[in-house]
C-alpha positions in Angstrom: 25.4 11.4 -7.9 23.2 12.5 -10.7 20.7 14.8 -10.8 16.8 13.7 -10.5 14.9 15.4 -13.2 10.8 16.0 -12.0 8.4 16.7 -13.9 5.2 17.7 -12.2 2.1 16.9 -15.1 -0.7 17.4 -12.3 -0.7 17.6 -8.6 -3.5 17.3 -5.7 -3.4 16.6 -1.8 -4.8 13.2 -3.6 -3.6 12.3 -6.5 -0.4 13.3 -8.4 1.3 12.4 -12.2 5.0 13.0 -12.5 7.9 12.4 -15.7 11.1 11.1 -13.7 14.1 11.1 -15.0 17.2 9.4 -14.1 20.6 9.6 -15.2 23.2 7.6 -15.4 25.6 6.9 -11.6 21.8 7.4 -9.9 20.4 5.1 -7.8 17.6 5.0 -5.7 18.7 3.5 -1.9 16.4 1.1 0.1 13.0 3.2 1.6 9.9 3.8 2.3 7.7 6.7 1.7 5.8 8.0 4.8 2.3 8.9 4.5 0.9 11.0 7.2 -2.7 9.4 7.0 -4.0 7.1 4.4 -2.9 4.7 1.9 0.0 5.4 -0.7 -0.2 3.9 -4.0 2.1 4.1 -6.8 1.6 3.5 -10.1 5.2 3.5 -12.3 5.2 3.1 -15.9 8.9 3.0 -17.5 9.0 4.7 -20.3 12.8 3.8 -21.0 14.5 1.6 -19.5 18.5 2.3 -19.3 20.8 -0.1 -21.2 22.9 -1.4 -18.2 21.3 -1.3 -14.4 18.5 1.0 -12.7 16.4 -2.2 -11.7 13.3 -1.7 -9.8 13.0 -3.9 -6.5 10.4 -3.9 -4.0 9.8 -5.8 -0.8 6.3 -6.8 -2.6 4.1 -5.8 -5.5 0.5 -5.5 -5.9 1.6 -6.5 -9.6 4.5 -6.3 -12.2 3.6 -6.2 -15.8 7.0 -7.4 -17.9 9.0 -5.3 -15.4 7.8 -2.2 -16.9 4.6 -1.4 -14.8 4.4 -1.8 -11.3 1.6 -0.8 -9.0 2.9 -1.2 -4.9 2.7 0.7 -1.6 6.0 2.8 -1.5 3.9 3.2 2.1 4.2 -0.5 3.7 7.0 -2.0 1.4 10.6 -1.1 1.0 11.9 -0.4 -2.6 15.0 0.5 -4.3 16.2 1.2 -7.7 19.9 -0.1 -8.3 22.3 2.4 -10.5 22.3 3.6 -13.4 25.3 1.9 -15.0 24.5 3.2 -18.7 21.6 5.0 -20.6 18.8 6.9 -18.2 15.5 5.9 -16.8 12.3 8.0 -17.7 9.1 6.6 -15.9 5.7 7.9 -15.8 4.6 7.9 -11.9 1.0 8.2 -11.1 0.5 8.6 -7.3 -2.8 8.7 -5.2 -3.3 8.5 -1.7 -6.9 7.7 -0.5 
């Protein structure tokens, strides 16, 4: 499987940006992310979108703008990204847990 490339812009015990990179034969399997108090939010902007798979699919959204900006709780609801089949997938993920 391909290598995950993760960028770390800022970090907190709250609040966290990252640049994710995905390359092609990468997927993401079926999960969700355990908190150990709190509530997880994720905020994922795609930056670029890969030319043949690496479709973002969650159990539910809080909302989806054009399948390029998703706010959910990777806490509650399970989510998956299906592979990479060609091109890569760069999103912008913007993470706070309150």
């Amino acid at each position: 499987m391909a290598k995950v490339v993760n960028k770390a812009i800022f970090s907190s015990r709250v609040f966290s940006v990252n640049l994710v990179t995905y390359h092609i034969n990468h997927r993401v399997m079926n999960h969700v992310d355990p908190v150990q108090q709190g509530r997880y939010f994720k905020f994922n902007i795609i930056v670029k979108q890969p030319k043949v798979g690496g479709v973002f699919i969650c159990q539910k959204t809080i909302f989806n703008l054009f399948n390029r900006v998703y706010l959910f709780r990777p806490d509650r609801y399970e989510h998956s990204v299906t592979k990479i089949e060609s091109g890569k997938r760069v999103i912008l993920s913007i993470a706070v847990n309150i």
